[in-house]
ZADO-1210 file (C-alpha; in nm, 4 decimals, padded with zeros to 6 digits):
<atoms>
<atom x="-08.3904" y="-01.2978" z="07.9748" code="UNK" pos="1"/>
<atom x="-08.0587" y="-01.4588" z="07.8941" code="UNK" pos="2"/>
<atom x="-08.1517" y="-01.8664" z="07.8504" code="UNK" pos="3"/>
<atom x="-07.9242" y="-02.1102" z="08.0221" code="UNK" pos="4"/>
<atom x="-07.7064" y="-02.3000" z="07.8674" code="UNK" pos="5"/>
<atom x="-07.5954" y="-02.6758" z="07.9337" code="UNK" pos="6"/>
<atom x="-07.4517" y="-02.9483" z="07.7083" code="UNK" pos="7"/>
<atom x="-07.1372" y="-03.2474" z="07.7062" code="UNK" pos="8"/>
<atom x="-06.7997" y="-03.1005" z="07.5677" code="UNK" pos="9"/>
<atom x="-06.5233" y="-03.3387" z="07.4399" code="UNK" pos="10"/>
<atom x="-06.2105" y="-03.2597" z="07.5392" code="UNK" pos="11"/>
<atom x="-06.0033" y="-03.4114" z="07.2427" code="UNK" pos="12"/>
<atom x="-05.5879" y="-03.4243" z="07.1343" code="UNK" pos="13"/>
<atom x="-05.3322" y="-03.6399" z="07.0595" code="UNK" pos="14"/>
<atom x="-05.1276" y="-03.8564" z="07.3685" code="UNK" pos="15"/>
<atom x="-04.9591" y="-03.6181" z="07.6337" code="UNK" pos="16"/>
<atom x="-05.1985" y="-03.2886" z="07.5202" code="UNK" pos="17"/>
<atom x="-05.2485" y="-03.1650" z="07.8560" code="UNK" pos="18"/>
<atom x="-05.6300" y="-03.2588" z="07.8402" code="UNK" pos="19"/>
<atom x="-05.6420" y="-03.4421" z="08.1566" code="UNK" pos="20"/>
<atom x="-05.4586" y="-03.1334" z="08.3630" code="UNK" pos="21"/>
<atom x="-05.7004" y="-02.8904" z="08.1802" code="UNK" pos="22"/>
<atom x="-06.0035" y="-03.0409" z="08.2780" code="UNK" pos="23"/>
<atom x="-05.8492" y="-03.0817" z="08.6330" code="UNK" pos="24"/>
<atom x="-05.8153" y="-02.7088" z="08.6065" code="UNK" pos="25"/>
<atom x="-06.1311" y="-02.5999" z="08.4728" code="UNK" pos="26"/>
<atom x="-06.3495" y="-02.7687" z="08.6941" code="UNK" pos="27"/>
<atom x="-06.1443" y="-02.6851" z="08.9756" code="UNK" pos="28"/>
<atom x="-06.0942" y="-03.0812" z="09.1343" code="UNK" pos="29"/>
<atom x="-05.8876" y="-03.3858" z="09.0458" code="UNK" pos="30"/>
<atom x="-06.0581" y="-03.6105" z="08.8219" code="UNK" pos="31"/>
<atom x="-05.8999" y="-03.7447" z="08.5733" code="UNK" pos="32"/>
<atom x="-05.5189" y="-03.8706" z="08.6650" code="UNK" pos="33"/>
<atom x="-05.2326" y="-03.6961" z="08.4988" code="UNK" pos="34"/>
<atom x="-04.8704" y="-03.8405" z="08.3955" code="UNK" pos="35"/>
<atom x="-04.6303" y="-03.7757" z="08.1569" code="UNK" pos="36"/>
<atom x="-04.6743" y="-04.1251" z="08.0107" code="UNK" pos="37"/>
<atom x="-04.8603" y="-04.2109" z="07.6784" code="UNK" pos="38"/>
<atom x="-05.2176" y="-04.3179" z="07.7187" code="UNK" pos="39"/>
<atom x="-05.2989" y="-04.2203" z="08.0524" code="UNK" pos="40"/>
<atom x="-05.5965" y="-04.1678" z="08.0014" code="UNK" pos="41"/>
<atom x="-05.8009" y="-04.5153" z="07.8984" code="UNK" pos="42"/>
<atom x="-06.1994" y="-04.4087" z="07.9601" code="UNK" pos="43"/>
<atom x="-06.3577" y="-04.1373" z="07.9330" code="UNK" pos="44"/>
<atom x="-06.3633" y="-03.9038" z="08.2512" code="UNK" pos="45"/>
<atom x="-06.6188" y="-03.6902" z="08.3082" code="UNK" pos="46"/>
<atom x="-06.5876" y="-03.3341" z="08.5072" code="UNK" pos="47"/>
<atom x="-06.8717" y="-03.0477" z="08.5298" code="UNK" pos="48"/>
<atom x="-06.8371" y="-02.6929" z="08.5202" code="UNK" pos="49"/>
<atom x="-07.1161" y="-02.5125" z="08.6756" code="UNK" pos="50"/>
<atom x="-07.2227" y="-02.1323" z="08.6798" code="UNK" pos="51"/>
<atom x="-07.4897" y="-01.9149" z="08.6723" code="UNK" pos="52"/>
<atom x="-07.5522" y="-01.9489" z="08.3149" code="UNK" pos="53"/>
<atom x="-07.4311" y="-02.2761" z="08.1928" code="UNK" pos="54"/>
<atom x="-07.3193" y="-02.6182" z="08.2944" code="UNK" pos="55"/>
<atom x="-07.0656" y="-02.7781" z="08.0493" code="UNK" pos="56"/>
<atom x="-06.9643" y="-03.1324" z="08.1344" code="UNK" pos="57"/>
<atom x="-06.6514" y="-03.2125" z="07.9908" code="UNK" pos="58"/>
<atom x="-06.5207" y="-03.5589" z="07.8979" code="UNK" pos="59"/>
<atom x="-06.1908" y="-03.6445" z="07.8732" code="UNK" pos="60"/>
<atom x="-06.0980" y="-03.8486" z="07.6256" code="UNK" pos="61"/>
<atom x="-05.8019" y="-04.1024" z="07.5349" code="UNK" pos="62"/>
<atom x="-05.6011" y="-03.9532" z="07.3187" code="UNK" pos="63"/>
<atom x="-05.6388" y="-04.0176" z="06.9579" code="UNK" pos="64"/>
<atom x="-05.3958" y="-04.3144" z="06.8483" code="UNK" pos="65"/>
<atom x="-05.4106" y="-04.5250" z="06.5101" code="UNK" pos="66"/>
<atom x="-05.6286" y="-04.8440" z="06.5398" code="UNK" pos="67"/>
<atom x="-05.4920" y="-05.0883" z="06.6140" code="UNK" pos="68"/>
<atom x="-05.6084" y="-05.4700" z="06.8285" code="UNK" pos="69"/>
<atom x="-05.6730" y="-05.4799" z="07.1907" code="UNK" pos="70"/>
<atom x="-05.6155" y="-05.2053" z="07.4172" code="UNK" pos="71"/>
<atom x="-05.4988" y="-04.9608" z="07.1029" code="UNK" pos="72"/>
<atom x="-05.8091" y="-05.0556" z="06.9535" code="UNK" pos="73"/>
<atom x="-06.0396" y="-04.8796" z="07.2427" code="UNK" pos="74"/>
<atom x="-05.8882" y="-04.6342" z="07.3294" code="UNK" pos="75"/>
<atom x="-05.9034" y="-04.5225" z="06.9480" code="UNK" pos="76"/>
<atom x="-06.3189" y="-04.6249" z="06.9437" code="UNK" pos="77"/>
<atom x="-06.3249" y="-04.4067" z="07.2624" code="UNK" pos="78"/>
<atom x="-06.1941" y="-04.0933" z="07.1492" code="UNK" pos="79"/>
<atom x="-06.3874" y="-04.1204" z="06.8314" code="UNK" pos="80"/>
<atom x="-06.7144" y="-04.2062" z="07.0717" code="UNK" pos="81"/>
<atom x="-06.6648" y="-03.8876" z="07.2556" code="UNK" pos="82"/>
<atom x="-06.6412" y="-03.6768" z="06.9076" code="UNK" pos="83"/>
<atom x="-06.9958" y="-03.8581" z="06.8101" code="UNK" pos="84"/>
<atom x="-07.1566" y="-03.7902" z="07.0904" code="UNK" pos="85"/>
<atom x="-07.0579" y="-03.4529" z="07.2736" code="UNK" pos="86"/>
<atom x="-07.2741" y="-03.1277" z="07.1837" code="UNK" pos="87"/>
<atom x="-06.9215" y="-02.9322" z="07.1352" code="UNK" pos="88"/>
<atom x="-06.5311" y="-03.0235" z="07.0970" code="UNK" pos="89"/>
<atom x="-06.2409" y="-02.8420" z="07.2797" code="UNK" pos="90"/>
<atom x="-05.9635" y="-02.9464" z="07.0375" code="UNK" pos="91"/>
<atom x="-05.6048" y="-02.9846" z="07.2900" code="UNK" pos="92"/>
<atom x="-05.3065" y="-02.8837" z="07.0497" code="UNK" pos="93"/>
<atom x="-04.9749" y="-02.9354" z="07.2373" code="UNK" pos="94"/>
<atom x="-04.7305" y="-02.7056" z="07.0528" code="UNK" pos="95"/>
<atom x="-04.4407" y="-02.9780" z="07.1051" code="UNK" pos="96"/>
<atom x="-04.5885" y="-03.2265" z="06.9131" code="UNK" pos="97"/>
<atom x="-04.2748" y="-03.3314" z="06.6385" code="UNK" pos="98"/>
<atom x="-04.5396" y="-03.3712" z="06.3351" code="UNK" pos="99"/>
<atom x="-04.7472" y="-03.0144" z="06.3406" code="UNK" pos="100"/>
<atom x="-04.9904" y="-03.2046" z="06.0183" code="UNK" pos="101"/>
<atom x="-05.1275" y="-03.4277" z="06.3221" code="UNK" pos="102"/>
<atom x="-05.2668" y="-03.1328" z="06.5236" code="UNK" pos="103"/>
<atom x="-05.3987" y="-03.0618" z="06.2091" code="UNK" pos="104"/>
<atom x="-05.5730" y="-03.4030" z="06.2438" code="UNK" pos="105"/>
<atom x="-05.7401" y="-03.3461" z="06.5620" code="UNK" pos="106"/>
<atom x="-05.9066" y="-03.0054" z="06.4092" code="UNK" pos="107"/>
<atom x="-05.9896" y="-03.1822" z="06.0912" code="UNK" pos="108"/>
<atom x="-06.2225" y="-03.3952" z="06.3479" code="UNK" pos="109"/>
<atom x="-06.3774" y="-03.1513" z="06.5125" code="UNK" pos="110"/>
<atom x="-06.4816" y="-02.9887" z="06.1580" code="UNK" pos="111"/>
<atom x="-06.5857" y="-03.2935" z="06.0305" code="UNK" pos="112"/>
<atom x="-06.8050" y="-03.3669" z="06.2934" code="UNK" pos="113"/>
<atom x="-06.9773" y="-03.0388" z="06.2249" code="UNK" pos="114"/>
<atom x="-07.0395" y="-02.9605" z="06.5971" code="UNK" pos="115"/>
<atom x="-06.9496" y="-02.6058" z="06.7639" code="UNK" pos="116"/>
<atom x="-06.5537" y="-02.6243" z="06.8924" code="UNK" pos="117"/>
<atom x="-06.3024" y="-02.4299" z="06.9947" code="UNK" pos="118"/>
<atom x="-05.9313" y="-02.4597" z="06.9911" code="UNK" pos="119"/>
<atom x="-05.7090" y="-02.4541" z="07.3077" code="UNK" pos="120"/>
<atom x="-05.2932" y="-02.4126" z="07.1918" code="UNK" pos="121"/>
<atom x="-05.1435" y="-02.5692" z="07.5104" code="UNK" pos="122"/>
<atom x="-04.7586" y="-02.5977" z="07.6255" code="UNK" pos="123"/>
<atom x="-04.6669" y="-02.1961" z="07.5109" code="UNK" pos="124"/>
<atom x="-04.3982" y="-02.2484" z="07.7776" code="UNK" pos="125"/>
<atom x="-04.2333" y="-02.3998" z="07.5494" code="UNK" pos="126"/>
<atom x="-03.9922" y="-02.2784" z="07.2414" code="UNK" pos="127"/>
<atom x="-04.2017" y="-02.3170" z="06.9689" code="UNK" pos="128"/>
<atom x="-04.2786" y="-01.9325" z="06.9423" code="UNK" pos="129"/>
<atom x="-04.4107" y="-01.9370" z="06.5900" code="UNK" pos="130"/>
<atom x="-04.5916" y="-02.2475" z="06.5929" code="UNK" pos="131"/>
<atom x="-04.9059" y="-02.0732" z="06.7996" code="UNK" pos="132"/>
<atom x="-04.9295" y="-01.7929" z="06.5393" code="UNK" pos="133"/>
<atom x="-04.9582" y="-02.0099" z="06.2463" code="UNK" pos="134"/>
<atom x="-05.2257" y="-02.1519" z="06.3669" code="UNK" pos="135"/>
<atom x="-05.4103" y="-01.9187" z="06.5473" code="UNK" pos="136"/>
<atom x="-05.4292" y="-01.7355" z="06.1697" code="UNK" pos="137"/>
<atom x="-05.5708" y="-02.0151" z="05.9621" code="UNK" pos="138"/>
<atom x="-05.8258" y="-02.0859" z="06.2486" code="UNK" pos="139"/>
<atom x="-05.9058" y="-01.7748" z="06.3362" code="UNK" pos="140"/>
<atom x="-06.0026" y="-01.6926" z="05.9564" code="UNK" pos="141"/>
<atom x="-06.2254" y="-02.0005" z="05.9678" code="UNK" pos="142"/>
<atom x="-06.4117" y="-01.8159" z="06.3026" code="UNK" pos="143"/>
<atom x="-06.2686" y="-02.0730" z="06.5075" code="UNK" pos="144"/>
<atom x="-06.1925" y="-01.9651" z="06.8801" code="UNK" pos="145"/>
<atom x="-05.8327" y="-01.9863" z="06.9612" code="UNK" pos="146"/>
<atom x="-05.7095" y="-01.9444" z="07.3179" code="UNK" pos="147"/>
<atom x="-05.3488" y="-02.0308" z="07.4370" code="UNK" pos="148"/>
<atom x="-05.1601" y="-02.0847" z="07.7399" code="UNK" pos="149"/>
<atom x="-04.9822" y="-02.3253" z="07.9950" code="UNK" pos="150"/>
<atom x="-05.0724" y="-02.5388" z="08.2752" code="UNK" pos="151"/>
<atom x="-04.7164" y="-02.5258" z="08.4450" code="UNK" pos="152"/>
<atom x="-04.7829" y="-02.3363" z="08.7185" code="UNK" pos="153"/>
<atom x="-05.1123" y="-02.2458" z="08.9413" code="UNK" pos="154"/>
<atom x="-05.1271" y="-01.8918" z="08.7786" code="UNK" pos="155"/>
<atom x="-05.0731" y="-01.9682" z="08.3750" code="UNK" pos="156"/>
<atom x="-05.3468" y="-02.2682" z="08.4631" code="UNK" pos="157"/>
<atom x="-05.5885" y="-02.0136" z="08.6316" code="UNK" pos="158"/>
<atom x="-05.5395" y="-01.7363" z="08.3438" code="UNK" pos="159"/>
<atom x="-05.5589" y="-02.0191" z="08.0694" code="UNK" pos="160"/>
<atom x="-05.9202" y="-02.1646" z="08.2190" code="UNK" pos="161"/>
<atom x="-06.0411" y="-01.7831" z="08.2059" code="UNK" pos="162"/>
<atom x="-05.9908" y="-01.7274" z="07.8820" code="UNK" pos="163"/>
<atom x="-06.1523" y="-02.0722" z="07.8106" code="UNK" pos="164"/>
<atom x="-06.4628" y="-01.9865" z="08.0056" code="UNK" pos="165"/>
<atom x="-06.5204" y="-01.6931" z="07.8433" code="UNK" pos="166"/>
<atom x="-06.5475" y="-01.8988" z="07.4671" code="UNK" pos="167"/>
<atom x="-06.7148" y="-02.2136" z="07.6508" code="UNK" pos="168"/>
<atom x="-07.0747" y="-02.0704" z="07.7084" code="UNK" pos="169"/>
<atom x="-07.1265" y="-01.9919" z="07.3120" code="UNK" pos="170"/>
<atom x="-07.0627" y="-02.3485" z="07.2009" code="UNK" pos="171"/>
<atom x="-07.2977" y="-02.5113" z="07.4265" code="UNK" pos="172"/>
<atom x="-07.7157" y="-02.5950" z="07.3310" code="UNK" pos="173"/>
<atom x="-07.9740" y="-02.4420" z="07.5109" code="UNK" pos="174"/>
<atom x="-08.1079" y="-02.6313" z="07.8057" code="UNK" pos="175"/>
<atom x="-08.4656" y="-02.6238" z="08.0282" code="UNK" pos="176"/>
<atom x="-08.1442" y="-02.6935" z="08.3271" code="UNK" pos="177"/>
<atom x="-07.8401" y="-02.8250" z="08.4364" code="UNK" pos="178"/>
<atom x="-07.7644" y="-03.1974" z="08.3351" code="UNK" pos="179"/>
<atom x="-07.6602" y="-03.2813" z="08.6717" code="UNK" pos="180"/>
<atom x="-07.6825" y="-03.1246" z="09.0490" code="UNK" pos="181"/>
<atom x="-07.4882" y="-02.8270" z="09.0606" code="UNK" pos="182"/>
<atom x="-07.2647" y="-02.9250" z="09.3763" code="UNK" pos="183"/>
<atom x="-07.1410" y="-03.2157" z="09.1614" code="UNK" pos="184"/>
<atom x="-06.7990" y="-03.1878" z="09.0158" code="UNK" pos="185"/>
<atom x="-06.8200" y="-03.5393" z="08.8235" code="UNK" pos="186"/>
<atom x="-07.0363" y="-03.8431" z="08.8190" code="UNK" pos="187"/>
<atom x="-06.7379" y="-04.0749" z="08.8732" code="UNK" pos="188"/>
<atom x="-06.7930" y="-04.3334" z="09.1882" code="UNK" pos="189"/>
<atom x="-06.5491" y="-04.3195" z="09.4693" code="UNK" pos="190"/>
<atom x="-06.4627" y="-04.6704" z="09.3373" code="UNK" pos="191"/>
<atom x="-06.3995" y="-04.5943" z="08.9949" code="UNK" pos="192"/>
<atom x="-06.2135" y="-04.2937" z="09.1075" code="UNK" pos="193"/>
<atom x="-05.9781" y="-04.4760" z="09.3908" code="UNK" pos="194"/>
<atom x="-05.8919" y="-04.7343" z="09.0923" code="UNK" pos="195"/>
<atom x="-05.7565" y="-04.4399" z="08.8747" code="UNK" pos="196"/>
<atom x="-05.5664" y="-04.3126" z="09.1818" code="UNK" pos="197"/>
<atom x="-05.3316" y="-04.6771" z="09.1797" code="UNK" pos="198"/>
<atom x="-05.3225" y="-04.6604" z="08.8572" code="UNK" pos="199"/>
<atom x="-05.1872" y="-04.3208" z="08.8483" code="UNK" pos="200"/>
<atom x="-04.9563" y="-04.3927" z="09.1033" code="UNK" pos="201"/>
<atom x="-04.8049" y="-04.7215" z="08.9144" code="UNK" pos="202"/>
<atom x="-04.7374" y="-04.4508" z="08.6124" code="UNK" pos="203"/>
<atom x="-04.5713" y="-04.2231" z="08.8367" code="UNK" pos="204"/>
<atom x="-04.3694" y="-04.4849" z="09.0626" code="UNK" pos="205"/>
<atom x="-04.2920" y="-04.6999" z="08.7967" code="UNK" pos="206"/>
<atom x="-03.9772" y="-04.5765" z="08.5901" code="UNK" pos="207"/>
<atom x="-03.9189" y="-04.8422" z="08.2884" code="UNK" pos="208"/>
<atom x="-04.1060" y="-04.8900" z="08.0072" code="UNK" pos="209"/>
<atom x="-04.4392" y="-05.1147" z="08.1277" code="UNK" pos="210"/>
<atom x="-04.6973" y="-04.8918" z="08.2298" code="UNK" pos="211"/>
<atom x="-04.9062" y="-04.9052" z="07.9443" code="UNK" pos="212"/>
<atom x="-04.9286" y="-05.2755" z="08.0030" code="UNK" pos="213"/>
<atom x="-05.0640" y="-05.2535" z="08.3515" code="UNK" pos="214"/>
<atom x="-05.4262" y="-05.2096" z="08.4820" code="UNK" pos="215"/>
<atom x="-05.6016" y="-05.2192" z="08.7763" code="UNK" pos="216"/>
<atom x="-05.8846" y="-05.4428" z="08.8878" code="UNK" pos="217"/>
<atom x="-06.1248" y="-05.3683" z="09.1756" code="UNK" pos="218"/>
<atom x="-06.1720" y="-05.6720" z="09.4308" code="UNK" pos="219"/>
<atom x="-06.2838" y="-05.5473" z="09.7231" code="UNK" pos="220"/>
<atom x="-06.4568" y="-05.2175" z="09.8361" code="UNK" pos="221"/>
<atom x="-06.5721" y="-05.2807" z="10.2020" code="UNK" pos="222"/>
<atom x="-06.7034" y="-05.0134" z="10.3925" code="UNK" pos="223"/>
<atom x="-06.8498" y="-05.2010" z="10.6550" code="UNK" pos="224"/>
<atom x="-06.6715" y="-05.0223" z="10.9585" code="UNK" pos="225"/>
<atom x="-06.7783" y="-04.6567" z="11.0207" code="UNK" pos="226"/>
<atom x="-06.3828" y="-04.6275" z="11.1379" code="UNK" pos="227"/>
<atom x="-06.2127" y="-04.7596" z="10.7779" code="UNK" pos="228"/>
<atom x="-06.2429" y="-04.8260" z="10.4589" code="UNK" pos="229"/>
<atom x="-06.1087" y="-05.1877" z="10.3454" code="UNK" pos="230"/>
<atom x="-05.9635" y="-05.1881" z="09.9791" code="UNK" pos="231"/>
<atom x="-05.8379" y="-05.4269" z="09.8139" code="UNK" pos="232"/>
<atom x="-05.7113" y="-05.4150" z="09.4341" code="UNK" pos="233"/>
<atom x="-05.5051" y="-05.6404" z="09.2169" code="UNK" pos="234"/>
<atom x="-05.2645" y="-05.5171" z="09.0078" code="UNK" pos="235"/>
<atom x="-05.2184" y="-05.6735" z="08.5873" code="UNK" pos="236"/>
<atom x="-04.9097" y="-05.6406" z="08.4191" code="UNK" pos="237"/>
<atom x="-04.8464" y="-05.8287" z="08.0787" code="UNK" pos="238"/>
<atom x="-04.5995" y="-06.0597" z="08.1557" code="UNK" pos="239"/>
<atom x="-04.4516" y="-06.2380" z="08.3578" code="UNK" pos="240"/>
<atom x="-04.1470" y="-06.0725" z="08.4409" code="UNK" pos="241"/>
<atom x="-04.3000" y="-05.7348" z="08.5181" code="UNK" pos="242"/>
<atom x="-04.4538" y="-05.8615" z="08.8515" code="UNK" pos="243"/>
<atom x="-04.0668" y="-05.8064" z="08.9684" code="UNK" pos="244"/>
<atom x="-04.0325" y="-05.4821" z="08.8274" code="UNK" pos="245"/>
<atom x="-04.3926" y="-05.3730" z="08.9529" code="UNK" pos="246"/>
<atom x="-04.3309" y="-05.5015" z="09.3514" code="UNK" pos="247"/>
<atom x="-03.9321" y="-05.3455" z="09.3251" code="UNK" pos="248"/>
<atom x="-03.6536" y="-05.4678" z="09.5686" code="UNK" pos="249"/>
<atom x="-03.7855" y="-05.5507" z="09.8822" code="UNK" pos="250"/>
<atom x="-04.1062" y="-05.4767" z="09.8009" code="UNK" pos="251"/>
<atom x="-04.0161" y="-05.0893" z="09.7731" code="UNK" pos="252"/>
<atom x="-04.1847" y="-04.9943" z="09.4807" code="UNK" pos="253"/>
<atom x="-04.5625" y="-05.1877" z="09.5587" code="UNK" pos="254"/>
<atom x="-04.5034" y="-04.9965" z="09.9218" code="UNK" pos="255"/>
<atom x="-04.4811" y="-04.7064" z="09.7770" code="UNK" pos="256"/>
<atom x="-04.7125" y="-04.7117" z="09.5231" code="UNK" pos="257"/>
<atom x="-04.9772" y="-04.8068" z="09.8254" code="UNK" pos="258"/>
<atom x="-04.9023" y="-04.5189" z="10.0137" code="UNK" pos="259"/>
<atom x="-04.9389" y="-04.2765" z="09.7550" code="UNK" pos="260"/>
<atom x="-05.2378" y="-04.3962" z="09.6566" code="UNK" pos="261"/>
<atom x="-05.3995" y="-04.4397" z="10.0120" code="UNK" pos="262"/>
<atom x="-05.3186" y="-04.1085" z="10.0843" code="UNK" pos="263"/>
<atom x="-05.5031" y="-03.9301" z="09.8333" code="UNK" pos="264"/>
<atom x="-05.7782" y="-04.1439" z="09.8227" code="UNK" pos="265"/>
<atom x="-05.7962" y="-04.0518" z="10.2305" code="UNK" pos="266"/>
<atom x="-05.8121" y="-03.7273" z="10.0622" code="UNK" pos="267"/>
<atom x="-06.0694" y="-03.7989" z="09.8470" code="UNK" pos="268"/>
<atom x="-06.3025" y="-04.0182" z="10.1107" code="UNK" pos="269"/>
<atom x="-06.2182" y="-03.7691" z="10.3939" code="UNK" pos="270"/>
<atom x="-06.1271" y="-04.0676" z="10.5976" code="UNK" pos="271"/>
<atom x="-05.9081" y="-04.3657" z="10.6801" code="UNK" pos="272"/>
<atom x="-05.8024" y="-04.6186" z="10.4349" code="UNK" pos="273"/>
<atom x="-05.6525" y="-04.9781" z="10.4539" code="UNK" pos="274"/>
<atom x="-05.5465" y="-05.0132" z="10.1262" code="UNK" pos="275"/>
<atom x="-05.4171" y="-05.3697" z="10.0049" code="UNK" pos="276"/>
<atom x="-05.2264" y="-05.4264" z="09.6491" code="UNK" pos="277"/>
<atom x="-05.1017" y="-05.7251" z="09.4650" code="UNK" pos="278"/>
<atom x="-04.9692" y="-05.7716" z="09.1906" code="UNK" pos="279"/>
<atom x="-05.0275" y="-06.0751" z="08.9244" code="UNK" pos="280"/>
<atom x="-04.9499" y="-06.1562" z="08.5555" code="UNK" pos="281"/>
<atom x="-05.2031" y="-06.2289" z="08.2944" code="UNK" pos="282"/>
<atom x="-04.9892" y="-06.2463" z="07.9718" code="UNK" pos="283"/>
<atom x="-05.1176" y="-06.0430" z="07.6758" code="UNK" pos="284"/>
<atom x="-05.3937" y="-05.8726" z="07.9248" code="UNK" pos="285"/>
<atom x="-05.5079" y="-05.5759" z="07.6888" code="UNK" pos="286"/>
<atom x="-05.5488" y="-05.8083" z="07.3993" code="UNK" pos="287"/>
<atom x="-05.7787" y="-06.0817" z="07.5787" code="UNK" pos="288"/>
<atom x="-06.1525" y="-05.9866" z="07.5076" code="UNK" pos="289"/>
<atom x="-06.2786" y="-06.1074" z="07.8299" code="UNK" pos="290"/>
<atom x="-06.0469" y="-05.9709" z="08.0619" code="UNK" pos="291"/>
<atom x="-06.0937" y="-05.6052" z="07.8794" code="UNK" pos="292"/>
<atom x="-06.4563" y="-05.6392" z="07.9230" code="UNK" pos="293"/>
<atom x="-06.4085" y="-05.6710" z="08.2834" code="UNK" pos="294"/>
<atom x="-06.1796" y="-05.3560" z="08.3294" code="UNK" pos="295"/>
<atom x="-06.4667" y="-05.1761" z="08.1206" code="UNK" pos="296"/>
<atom x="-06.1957" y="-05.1351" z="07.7912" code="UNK" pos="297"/>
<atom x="-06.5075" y="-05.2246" z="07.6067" code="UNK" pos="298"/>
<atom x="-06.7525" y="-05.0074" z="07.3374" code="UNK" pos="299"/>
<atom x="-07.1338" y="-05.0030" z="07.5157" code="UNK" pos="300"/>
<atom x="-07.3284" y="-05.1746" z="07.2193" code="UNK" pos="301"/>
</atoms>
């Protein structure tokens, strides 16, 4: 009897991979918010994949940036937390990256940390034919798994998750059953989840170059009335000046930014949402300890 099969797989790459839209993909929901922007990702998201024979729950990590103070800082301990503490790595090489000896990076990690991996070439849509051959060879001779593909449309994601499926049940450990209920497609809370939704939107709304310096901070999640949920967030920018950039002309871009967001987290509650945004300054934000431990940008101990 075949034995089943369950164990935490870290999704890891550099900034702008496509990790975040491949875990979307393989587990079939929305969880971890996707833009084109640097750093999008901040904590790790979590997303599980379960069938018959295995249960992988894949975390999505920040992707891998030098050290540096403050925000840059975390989200660099993050990505190396994941690494540590996953059963098996997914390494996320996107072709277009301008330095090809930093992909080289990423799977340097996943050999060092002497876990099983895999290797996922992402972005083939784009014209960097001989790139993916060059390094499906000098994996493949290693015994590394290789797959490649695109997320661009519905069909490349659905043939690229396939292929990915088929390697994903070999890397995992042995397991007396899954690690969590099998109707569960992540762990998230609706709270932490509506907070990535605005912040998601801010990246997409927002056009000039201040999204990394915003975050979003819960304030009030009342659901109180059986008719609507009350939410009310505050939004952080850096300095001072941004709050005008953030709200927009007559208050065009905070409008829309709230009705993008309330309408997918509708989506996501499967009912009616009030949702209130505001938007303050807190100079220097993702460099002050305290208010980083309160947005969670800090290492558990």
């Amino acid at each position: 009897m075949t034995s089943y099969k369950a164990g935490f797989v870290g999704l890891i790459g550099l900034p702008n991979s496509g990790k975040s839209t491949l875990m979307n993909a393989l587990v079939g929901e929305k969880v971890s918010i996707v833009s084109s922007k640097p750093q999008t990702t901040r904590r790790r998201q979590l997303g599980v994949v379960t069938q018959e024979e295995f249960q992988a729950v894949l975390v999505d990590a920040p992707g891998l940036v030098s050290a540096k103070k403050g925000l840059h800082e975390f989200l660099h301990q993050e990505a190396l937390d994941v690494i540590k503490n996953s059963d098996a790595l997914i390494c996320v090489l996107n072709i277009d990256e301008k330095d090809p000896k930093r992909l080289y990076e990423i799977t340097g990690l996943a050999e060092a940390a002497g876990k099983p991996w895999m290797v996922v070439i992402s972005k083939t849509d784009l014209p960097f034919l001989h790139r993916p051959q060059m390094i499906r060879t000098e994996l493949e001779q290693k015994g590394i798994p290789v797959v490649s593909g695109s997320a661009e449309t519905q069909n490349q994601r659905q043939e690229l998750t396939e292929k990915i499926l088929e390697h994903l049940p070999a890397l995992l450990p042995e397991s007396p059953a899954p690690l969590y209920l099998e109707d569960l497609y992540t762990p998230s809370t609706v709270r932490e989840l509506a907070v990535e939704i605005i912040r998601e939107k801010c990246f997409e709304t927002i056009h000039q170059e201040i999204p990394f310096g915003i975050a979003v901070r819960l304030l009030m999640f009342d659901e109180s009335s059986p008719k609507v949920t009350k939410i009310y967030c505050e939004i952080l920018v850096s300095k001072e000046n941004h709050v005008s950039i953030v709200v927009g002309r007559g208050a065009h871009l905070i409008k829309e930014i709230g009705m993008k967001a309330r309408k997918e987290i509708e989506r996501l509650m499967e009912g009616k949402v009030f949702l209130d945004l505001k938007v303050s300054a807190y100079k220097n934000w993702d460099k002050n300890p305290g208010v980083m431990k309160e947005l969670g940008y800090v290492q558990p101990l």
